[in-house]
C-alpha positions in Angstrom: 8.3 -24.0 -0.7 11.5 -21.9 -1.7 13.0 -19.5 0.5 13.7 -16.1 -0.3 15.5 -13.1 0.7 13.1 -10.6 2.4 15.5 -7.9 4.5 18.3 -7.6 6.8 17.1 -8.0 10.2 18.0 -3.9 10.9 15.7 -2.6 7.8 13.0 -3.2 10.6 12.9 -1.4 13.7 12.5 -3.8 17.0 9.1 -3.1 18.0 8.3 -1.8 14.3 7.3 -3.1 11.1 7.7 -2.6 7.1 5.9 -4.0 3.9 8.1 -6.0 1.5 6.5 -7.4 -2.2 8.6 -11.0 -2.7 7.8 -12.9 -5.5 5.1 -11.3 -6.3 3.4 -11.8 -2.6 3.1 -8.7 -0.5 4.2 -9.2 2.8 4.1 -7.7 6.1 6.3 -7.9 8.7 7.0 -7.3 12.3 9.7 -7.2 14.7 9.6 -8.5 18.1 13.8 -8.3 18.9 15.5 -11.3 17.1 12.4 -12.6 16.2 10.1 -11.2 12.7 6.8 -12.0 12.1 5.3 -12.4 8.6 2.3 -12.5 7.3 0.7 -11.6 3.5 -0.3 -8.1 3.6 -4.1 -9.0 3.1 -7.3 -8.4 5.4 -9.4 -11.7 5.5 -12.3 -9.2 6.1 -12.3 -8.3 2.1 -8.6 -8.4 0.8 -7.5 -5.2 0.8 -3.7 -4.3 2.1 -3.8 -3.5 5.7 -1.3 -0.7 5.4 -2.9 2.9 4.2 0.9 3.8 4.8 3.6 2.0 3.3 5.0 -0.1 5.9 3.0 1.4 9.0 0.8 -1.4 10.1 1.2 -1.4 13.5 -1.5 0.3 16.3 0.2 3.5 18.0 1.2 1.7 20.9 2.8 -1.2 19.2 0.5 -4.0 20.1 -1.4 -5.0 17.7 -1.4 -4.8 13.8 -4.3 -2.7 12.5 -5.9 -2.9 9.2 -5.6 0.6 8.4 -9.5 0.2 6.3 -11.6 -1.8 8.4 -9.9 -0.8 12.1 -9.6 -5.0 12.8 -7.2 -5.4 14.8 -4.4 -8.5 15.0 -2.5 -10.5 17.2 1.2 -9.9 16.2 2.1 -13.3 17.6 -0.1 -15.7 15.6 -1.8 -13.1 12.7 -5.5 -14.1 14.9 -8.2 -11.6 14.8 -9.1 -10.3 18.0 -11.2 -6.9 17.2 -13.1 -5.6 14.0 -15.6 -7.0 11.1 -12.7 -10.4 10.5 -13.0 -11.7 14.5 -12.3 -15.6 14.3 -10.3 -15.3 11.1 -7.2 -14.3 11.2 -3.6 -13.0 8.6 -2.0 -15.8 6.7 1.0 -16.7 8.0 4.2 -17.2 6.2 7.3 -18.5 7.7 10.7 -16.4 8.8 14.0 -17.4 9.3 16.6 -14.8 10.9 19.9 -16.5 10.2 23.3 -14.1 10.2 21.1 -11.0 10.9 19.1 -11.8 7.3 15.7 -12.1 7.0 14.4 -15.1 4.7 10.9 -16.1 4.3 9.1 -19.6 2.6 6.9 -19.0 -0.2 
């Protein structure tokens, strides 16, 4: 694995979330304070992106991440299905790293 630049932490709102494409890998992420989230930016229901927004992928009230096609709804914490046509699948995880308010990530 190789890590890579994704943001600094404050290109993502605390409590919000962007889309990033890093080495060819499109990747969502969410931020939970110091703490980002990441995941590939594909529904295990069929593949598609889970943003029909660039960057929105969160429900209204913040909880959850919604794929914006299928209405499945996701755990921010661990990526795990919890609502929709995916339930017991769940987002693939990639790892973050916030060191000196940068945002790195292991492909």
């Amino acid at each position: 694995m190789t890590e890579h630049d994704l943001c600094n932490l404050d290109d993502i709102a605390d409590g919000g979330s962007a889309g990033f494409t890093v080495a060819g890998t499109h990747v969502l992420a969410v931020r939970r304070g110091e703490r980002v989230y990441t995941y590939v930016n594909s529904c295990p229901h069929v593949g598609t992106p889970l943003d029909m927004w660039p960057g929105r992928f969160l429900t209204k009230d913040g909880a959850h991440i919604l794929c914006a096609t299928h209405g499945a709804l996701f755990n921010i914490e661990d990526g795990d299905c919890i609502a929709g046509p995916c339930v017991g699948r769940g987002l693939t995880p990639i790892e973050a790293i916030v060191r000196n308010e940068a945002v790195k990530i292991l492909l």
